[in-house]
N, C-alpha and C positions, 0 to 999 in steps of 0.2 A: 554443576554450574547453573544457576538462577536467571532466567530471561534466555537463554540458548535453548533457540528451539530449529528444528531442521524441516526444515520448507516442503512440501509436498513435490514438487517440481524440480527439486533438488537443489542444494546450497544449505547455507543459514545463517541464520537472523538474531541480530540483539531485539527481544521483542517482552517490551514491559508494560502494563499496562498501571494507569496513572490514579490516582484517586481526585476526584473533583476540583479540591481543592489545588491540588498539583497541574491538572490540566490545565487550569485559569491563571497559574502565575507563573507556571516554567517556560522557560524562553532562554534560548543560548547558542552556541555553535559548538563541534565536535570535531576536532583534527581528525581524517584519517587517511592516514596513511599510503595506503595500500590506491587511492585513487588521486591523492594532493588536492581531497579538495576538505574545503572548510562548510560542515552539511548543520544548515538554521533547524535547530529543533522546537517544539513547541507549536501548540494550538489546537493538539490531537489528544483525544483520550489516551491509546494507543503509540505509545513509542518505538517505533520499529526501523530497524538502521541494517541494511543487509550486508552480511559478513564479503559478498563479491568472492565466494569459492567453493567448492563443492570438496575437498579436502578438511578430513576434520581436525587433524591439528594444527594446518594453518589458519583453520574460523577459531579453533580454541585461543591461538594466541594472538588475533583481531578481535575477540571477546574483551580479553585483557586489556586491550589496548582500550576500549572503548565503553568502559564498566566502570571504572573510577573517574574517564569524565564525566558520565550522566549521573554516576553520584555527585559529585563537586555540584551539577547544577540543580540537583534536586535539592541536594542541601542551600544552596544559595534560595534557591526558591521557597523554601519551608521556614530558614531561620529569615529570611527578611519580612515576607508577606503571609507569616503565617496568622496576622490577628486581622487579616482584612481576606475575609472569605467573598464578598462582593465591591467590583467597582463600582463608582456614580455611573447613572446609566446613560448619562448624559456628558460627554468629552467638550470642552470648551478649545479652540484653535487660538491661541494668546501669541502677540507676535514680536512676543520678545520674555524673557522669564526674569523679574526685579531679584536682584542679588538678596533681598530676604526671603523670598518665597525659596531660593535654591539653600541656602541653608536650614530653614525647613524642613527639605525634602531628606537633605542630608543628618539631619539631627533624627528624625523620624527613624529612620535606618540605624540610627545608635541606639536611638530608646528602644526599638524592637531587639536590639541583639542582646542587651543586657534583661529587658523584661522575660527572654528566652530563659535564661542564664536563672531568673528568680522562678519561674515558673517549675523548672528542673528540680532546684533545692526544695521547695514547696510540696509537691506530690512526689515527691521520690523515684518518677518516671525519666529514663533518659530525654534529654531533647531530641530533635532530630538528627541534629550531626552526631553527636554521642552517637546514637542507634548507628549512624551507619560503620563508623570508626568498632564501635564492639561486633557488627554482625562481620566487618572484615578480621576482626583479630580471632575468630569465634573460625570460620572459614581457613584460617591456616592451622587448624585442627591441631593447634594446642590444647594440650589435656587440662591445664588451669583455668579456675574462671576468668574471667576477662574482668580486669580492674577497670572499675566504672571511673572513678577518678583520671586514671592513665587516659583511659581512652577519652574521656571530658576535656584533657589536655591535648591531645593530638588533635583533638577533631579541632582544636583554635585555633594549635600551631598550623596545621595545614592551611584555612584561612587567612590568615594570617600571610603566610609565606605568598600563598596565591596573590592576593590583593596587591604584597607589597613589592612583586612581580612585576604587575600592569601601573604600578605608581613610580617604578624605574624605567618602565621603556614606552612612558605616554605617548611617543611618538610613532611607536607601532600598534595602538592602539583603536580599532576598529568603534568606534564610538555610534555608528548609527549601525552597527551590524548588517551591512548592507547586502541584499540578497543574492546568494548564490543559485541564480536560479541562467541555464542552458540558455544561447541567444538562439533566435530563430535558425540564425546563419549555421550556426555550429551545428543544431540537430538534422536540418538540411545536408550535412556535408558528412554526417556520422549514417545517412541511406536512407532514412523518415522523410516523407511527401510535406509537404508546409503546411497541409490542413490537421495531418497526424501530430507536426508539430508544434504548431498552433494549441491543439488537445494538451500532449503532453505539459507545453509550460501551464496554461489552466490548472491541471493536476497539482504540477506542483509548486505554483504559487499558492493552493489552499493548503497544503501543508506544512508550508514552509513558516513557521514562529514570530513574533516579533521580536527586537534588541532588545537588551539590558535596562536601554534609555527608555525607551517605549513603551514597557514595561514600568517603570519607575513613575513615568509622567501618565502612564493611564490610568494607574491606583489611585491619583493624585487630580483625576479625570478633565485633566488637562495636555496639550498636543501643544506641541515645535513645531518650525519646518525644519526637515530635515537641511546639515549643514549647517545650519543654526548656531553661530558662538558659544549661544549659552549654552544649548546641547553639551556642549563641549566640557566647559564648566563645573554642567551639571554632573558630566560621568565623573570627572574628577572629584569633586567633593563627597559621592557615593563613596567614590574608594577610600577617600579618605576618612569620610565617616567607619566604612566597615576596619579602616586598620585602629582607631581606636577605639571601638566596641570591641570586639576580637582580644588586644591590648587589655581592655580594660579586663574582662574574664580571666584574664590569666595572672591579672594582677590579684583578683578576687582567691586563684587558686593557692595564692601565696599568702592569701591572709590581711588583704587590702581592704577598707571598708570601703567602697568606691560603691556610690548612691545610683540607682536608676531614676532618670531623667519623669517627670512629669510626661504624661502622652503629649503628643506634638497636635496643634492646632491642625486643620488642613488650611491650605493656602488660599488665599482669597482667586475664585476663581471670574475674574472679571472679564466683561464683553468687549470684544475691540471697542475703542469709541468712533460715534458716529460721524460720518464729516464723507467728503468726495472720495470714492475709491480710483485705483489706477485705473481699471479697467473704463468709471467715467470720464477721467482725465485724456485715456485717451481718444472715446469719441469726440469728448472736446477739441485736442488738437488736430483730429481728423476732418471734422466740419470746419474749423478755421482755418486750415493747410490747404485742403482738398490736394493730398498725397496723388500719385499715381496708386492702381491698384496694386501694383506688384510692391509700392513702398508702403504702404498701407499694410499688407499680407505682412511681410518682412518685422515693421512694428510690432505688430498684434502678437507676432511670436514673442519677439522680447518682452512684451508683458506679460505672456503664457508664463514666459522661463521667470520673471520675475514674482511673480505670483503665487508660483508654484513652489520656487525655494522659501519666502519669506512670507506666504499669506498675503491674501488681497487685502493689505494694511492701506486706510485711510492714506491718502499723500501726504494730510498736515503731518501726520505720525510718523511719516521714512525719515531714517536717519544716515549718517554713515554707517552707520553698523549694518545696517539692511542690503546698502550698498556694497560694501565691503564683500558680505556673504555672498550676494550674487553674485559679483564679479569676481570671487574666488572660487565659488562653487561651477564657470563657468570653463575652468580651465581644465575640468576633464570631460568637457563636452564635444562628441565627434564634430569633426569639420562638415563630414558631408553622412550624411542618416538615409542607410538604405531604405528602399522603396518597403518592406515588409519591416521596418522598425519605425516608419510613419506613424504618427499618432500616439507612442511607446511616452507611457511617465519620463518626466526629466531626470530620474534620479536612474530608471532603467537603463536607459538611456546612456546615464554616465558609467554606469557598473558596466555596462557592454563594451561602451569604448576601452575601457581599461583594460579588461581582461582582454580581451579580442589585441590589444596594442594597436588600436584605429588611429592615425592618427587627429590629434585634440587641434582647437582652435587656439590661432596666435593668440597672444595678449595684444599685440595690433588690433586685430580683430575684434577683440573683447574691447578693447579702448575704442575704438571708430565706430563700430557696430552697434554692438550689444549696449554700451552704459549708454554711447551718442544716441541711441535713441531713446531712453529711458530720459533723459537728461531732456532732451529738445520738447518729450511730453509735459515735463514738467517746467520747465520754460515758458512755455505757454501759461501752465495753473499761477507760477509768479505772477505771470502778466495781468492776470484776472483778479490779482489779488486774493487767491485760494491757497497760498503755502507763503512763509516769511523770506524763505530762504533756497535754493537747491540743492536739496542733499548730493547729486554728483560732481559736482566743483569740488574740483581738486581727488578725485577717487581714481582717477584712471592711472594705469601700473605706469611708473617708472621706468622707461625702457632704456637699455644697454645700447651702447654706440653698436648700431650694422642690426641690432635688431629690428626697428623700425623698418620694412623695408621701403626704397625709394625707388619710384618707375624710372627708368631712363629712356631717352630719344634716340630713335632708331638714328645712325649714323648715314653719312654716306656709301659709305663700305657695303654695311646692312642690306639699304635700297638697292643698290646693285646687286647684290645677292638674290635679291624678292624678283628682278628684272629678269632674271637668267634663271629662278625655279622653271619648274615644269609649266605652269599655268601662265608665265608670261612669256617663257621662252620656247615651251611648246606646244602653247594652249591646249594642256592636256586639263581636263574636271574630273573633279574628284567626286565621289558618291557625295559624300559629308560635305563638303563646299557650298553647295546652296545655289549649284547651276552659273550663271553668270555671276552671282555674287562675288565668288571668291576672287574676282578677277576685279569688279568694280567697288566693293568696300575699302577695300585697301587704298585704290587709287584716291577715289572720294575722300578720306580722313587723309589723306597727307595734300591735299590741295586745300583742305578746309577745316580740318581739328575738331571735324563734329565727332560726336562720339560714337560707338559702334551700333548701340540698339536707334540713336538718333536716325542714324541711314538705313537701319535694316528694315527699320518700321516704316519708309518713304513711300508715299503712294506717287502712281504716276502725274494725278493731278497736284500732287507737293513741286512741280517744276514749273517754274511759272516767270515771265519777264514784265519787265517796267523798266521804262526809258532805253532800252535797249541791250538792257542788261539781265541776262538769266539767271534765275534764283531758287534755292533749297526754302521755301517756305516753312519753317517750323516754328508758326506760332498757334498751329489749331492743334486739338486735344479732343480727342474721336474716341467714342465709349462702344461704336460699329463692329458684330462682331467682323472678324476678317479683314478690318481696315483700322483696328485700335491705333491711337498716336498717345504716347503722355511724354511727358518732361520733366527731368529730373529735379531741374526749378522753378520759379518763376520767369529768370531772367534767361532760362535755357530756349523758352519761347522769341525766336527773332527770325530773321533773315538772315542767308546765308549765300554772296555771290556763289555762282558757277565757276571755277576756274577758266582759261580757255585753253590751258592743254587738256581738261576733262571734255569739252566740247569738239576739240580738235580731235580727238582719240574715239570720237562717237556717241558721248553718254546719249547727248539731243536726241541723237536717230535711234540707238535703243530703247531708250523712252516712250516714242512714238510706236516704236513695234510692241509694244508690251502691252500699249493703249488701243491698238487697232485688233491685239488678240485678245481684247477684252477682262484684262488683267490691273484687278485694282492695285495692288502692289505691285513697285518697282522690280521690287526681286521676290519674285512669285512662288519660287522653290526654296524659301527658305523655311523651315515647319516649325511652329512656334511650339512652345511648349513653356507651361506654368506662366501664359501671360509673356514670355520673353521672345521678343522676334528672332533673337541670336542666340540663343540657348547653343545648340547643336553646332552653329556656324563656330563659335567661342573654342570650342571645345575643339572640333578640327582644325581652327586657327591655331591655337597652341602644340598642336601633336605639330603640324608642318612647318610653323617659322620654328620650332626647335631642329627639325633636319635639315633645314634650304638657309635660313639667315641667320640665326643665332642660338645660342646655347644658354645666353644670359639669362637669367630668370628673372631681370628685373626689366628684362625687357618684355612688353607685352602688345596686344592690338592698341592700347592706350597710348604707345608710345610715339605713333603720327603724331596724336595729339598733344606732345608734348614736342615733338618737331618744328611739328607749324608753332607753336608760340614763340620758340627760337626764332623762326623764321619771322614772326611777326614784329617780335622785339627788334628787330631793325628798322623801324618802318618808326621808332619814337615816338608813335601815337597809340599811349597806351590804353585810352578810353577806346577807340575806335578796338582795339585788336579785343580788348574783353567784351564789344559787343557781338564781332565776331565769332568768338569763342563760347560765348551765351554764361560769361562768368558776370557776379556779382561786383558792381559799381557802388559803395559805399560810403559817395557823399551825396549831400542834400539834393546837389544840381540834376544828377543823373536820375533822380525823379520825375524829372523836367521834360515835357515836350512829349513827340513821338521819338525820340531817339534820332542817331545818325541816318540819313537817305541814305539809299543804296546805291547810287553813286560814290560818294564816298567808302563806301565797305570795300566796295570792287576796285576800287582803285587803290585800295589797302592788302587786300588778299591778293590781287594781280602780281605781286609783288616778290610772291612767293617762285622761286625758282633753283631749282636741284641740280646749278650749273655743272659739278660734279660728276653727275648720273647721267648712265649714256640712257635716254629715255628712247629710243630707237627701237627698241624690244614692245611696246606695247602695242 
């Protein structure tokens, strides 16, 4: 047997070594078996695929197994790329591929399979597939010679058959060959330390080959983003370029006069054109928003993820198509990215989730998130008269009744629930609560509908009266470490009465102890993390109102806040309750002036009352 070689350490190994020209264009995947995985070859002088047994007639017949595929791909390698011994040395990233450059790419692949075909007849030398089709009929130690003809014909029809395989089930079709390469998590959890593991992926991302596609568009020394439609396209009309090359040889075998094509032009390899990239776009919208940081951070990713699937493409230039991609290519992207797969390529990133079954972000998510902030950057470039048009109007998915999910308002039932937990009904604290927090946040958003990082982030000087009325000041925005304040709007900046069952219950006098033990934050135990005052808080909020009030999932901390607007909607005065509420006012007037006194506010929020709920417990 040819390339079975048995390992000094014991085992063995498919192990061939490649010729120059083979090194530089082989590129493929290899079923096997014996471990379910799909292993990327290519890039190595050296072929070597380890049989995983130290039994030799079970490596003999994983030899088998995996001998005829590396022939298939050498053959694929030698009949496509065998008249282009060097690529341009220089790859252009083009951010989009015009439907004649890919037929091109695809005729190119017919001319070489039929100039193959002439070069055969010509010198009287088998082609490549012929050799390997004779050296197997040669191998089952038949005493005849091996008919050069036969074997010229098999080696088509296998082609042939292959190709017109992946052109019946294009939907299983692996089109960006996407790397099979171990997550961090997974080598951690197989007994490797993360710095070992760390080593080994290194390892074997340098051996590990590039696609079919990749291959095809580097000869051509031009690059996709991966995900890319036309990618897509592109693999398609390969295949279908190679079934009528293939096709046409066997037609020749029959005595067809069937022409070979003129060599194929190479494609025009053109420079994105120049004009505003997203990445300025979005310092643009950054300096005219002045986002919070933590929405700022949040953006920047979305431009990372869009960037990275589609190219930092000019804004005049995005299209739906680009949209599309992204927002398609974002639906195998994890929800939440462990702390050791920080920083990880976007496309790594999606092969991990998949394989791992992480689970992926909603298309909610993807619609409110992800495009809404691509969309609102370039919003702005409209604005400046820098694009004609918005390419995400009208991209976001389509969503199914119940998929959308919609927050609900805690009940009464609910509140009494929250009255009688441990923390109101036995002032028991929890580690993860945030000290007095867990006890005054909640209170705070259902007298007031602020929102949860709104009060987390409260300093003790945020409490402050006028006219006799005490108040949530949140119109300043502190960049201080240790005392940061932002806002989620503009109009989120306002005042916010006190209730006076919050006063009656103690907030005032806890305020003042927080301020005489020299604590600039109201709730001083709460540990911030990535910029978020309530990170942690959020998180043990949700473990505990799923045991003590509710099970509902579409009930959340959010859902005060959707309380009190009930609650406020009876008060008829619905400018007054959205000023309360720190919501966007949308005609001309509410431009106007300083806004409502706080008088009025308080005499709007006072209003609020839980006559249902035995508040007695607090």
């Amino acid at each position: 047997m040819p390339y079975f070689v048995k390992r000094p350490e014991g085992g063995f190994s498919y192990t061939r070594d490649l010729s120059p020209k083979l090194f530089a264009s082989l590129s493929g995947e290899l079923a096997l078996s014996w471990s379910q995985e799909r292993r990327k070859v290519g890039g190595k002088q050296v072929l070597k695929i380890a049989l995983g047994t130290t039994d030799l007639t079970l490596a003999r017949q994983r030899w088998m197994e995996v001998h005829p595929q590396v022939e298939n791909l050498i053959g694929f390698a030698k009949e496509t790329f065998q008249r282009r011994t060097t690529r341009p040395s220089t790859v252009t990233r083009l951010q989009s591929l015009p439907r004649e450059a890919i037929k091109q790419i695809a005729e190119d692949v017919y001319q070489r399979i039929l100039a193959s075909d002439d070069e055969e007849a010509l010198t009287g030398r088998p082609a490549d597939l012929t050799e390997i089709v004779l050296n197997e009929m040669g191998e089952r130690g038949n005493d005849d010679v091996p008919n050069l003809f036969d074997a010229k014909r098999r080696a088509h029809l296998r082609e042939l058959d292959h190709l017109r395989s992946h052109a019946r089930r294009v939907d299983q079709f692996d089109f960006d060959g996407a790397r099979q390469i171990p997550t961090l998590e997974s080598l951690v959890r197989e007994g490797m330390s993360p710095d070992s593991a760390k080593r080994a992926r290194e390892d074997l991302s340098d051996v590990i080959g590039e696609s079919a596609v990749e291959a095809v568009l580097a000869q051509s020394g031009v690059d996709l983003p991966h995900g890319h439609p036309d990618r897509n396209l592109l693999a398609l009309e390969v295949i279908r370029a190679g079934i009528r090359g293939h096709s046409a040889v066997l037609e020749r075998l029959e005595g067809a006069a069937v022409p070979t094509p003129a060599l194929v032009a190479p494609i025009a390899r053109t420079q994105p054109n120049e004009g505003v990239k997203l990445g300025e776009a979005y310092d643009t919208w950054k300096n005219e928003r002045k986002p919070s940081s933590r929405t700022a951070e949040g953006y920047r990713l979305y431009v990372d993820r869009f960037i990275e699937i589609n190219g930092d493409v000019p804004i005049a230039s995005i299209t739906k198509k680009h949209v599309r991609a992204y927002r398609d290519a974002l639906t195998g992207c994890p929800r939440n990215v462990p702390k050791e797969m920080a920083g990880c390529p976007f496309w790594e990133l999606h092969a991990w989730a998949l394989a791992e079954g992480h689970p992926l972000l909603s298309r909610t998510t993807i619609n409110d998130k992800s495009i809404g902030a691509i969309s609102a950057i370039l919003a702005v470039a409209l604005r400046n008269g820098e694009i004609e048009a918005n390419p995400c109007t009208g991209m976001k998915f389509s969503l199914k009744e119940g998929e959308a999910g919609k927050r609900k308002p805690y009940d009464d039932a609910d509140l009494s629930r929250l009255l009688a937990s441990p923390v109101f009904g036995e002032g028991k604290r929890y580690d993860a609560g945030g000290g007095e927090a867990q006890k005054w946040l909640p209170l705070i958003s259902a007298y007031s509908g602020a929102r949860l990082e709104e009060i987390g982030q409260l300093r003790v000087m945020d409490i402050k009266c006028e006219d006799e009325v005490h108040y949530f000041d949140l119109r300043e925005i502190d960049d201080t470490p240790g005392q940061t304040t932002s806002r989620k709007t503009g109009s989120s900046r306002r005042r916010v009465p006190i209730h006076a069952m919050l006063i009656a219950k103690g907030l005032l006098a806890y305020a003042k102890e927080q301020g005489k033990a020299g604590h600039v934050r109201l709730f001083p135990d709460l540990v911030e993390y990535d910029g978020k005052t309530t990170h942690y808080f959020s998180k043990w909020w949700g473990r505990y109102a799923r045991q003590f009030i509710t099970k509902d999932k579409d009930k959340t901390f959010h859902s005060f806040r959707h309380r009190v607007t009930d609650e406020l909607r009876k008060g008829k005065l619905y400018a007054v309750m959205q000023a309360i509420l720190g919501h966007h006012v949308g005609d001309t007037t509410s431009g106007y002036g300083d806004g409502f006194d706080i008088g009025t506010l308080n005499e709007m929020l006072q209003g609020i009352s839980y006559s249902k709920v035995d508040l007695s417990r607090i």
